[in-house]
C-alpha positions as CSV (number, residue, x, y, z in Angstrom):
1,X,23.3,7.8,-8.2
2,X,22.1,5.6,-5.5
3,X,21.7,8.1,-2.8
4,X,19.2,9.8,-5.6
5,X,17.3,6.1,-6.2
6,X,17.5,5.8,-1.9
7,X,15.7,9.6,-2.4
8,X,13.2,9.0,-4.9
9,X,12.2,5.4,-3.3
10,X,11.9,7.1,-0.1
11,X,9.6,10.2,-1.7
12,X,7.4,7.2,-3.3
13,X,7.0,5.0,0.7
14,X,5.9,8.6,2.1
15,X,3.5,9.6,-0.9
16,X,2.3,5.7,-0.6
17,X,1.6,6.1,2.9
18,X,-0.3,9.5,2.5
19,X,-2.3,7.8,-0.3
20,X,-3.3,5.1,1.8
21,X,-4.5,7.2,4.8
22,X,-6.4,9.0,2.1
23,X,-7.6,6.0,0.7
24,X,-10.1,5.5,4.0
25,X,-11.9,8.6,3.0
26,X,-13.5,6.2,-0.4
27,X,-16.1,4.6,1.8
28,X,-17.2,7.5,3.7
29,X,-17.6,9.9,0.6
30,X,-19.5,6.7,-1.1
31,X,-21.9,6.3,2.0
32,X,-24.9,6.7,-0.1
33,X,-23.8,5.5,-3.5
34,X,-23.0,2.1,-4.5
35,X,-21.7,2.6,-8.1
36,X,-19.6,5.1,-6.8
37,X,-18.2,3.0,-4.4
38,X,-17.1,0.4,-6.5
39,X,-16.1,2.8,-9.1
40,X,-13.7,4.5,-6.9
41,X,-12.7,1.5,-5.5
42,X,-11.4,0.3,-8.9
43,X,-9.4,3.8,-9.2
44,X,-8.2,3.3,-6.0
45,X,-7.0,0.2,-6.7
46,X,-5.0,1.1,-9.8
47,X,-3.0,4.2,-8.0
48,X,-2.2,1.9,-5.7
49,X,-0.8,-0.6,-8.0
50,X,0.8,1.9,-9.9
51,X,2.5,3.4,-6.7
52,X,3.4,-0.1,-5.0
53,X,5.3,-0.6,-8.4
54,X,6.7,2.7,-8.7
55,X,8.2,1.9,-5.1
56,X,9.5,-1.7,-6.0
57,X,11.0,-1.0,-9.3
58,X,13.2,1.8,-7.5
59,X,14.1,-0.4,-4.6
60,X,15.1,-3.1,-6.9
61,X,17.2,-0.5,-8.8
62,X,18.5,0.7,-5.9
63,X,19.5,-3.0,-5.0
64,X,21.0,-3.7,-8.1
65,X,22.6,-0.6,-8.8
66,X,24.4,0.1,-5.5
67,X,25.0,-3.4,-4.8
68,X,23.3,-3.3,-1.3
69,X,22.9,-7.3,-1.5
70,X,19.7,-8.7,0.3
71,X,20.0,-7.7,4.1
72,X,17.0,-8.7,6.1
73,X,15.6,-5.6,6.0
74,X,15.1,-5.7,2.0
75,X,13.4,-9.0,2.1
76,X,11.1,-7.7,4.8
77,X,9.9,-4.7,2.2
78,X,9.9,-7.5,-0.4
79,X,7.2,-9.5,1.7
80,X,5.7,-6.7,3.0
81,X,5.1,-5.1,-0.9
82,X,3.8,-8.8,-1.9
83,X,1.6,-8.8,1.3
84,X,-0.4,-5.6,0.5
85,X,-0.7,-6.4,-3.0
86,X,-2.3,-9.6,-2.4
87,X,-4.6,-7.9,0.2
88,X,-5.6,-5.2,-2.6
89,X,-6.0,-7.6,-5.6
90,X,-8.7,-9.8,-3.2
91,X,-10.1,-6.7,-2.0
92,X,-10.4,-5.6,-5.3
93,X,-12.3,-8.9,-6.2
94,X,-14.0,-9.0,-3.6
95,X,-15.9,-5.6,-4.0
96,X,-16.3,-6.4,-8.2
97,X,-17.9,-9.4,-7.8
98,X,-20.0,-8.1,-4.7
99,X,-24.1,-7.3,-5.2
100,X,-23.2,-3.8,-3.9
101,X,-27.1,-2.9,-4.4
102,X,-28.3,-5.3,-1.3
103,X,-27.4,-2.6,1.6
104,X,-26.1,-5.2,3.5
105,X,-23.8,-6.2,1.6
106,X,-22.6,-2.5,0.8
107,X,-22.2,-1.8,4.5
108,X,-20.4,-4.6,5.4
109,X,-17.8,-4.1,2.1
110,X,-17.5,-0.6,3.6
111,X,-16.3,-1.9,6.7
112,X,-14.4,-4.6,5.2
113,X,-12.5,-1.9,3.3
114,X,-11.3,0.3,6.2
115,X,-10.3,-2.3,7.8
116,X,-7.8,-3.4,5.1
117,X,-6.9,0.0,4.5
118,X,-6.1,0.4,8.5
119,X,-3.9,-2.7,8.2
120,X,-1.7,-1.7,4.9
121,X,-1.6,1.7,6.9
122,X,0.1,-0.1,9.6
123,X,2.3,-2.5,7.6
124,X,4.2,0.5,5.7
125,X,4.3,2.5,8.8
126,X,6.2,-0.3,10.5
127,X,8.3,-0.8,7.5
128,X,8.9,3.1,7.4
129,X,9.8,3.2,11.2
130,X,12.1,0.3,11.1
131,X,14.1,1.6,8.3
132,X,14.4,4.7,10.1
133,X,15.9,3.0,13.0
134,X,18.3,1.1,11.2
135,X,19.3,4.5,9.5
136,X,20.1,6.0,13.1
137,X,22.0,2.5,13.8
138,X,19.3,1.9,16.6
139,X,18.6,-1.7,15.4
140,X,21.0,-4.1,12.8
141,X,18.5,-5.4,10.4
């Protein structure tokens, strides 16, 4: 059973990861439209939540279940997961409160979100490779 909830957590990082790199497409098919924008930035929001979850609740399971204990490599994902939901709630905020009709402020909210996208990009690609390594036994983490 754990090797199945190692599996499925494992499925969720890479779908995660392929949602977020799809993710930077929302500003650039918004370019134009300021509602839409913040409309899909609300959707994006809650698939991300939904998948971040998705991935923690299995993990946990996994943790519990198999009695893997809390090796430094778990309480790195558990930072990392409570990292780039923090980022997403503010960023989430950020663009609800924002007067998204001043083009200005649009623009720069655009950038703002690529930005944070190119960063939780790179924070569960760092997470991805180092588990990969410790799976090879190329680092002890």
């Amino acid at each position: 059973m754990i090797a199945e909830m190692l599996i499925v957590h494992s499925i969720l990082v890479k779908t995660f990861l392929g949602f977020l790199v799809g993710g930077l497409l929302i500003p650039m098919m918004t370019a134009k439209n300021p509602l839409g924008f913040k409309k899909a930035s609300f959707i994006y929001t809650m698939i991300f939540q939904a998948i971040a979850t998705m991935i923690a609740f299995t993990g946990i399971i996994a943790v519990f279940s198999g009695d893997l204990g809390w090796p430094l490599s778990t309480i790195i994902m558990v930072v990392i997961w409570a990292v780039l939901m923090y980022i997403e709630i503010k960023k989430h905020k950020l663009i609800k409160i924002a007067n998204l009709q001043n083009p200005e402020t649009h623009k720069l909210l655009k950038g703002v979100f690529l930005k944070i996208s190119l960063v939780q990009i790179l924070l569960v690609a760092v997470m991805v490779v180092l588990m990969v390594l410790k799976a090879k036994g190329i680092i002890a983490l």
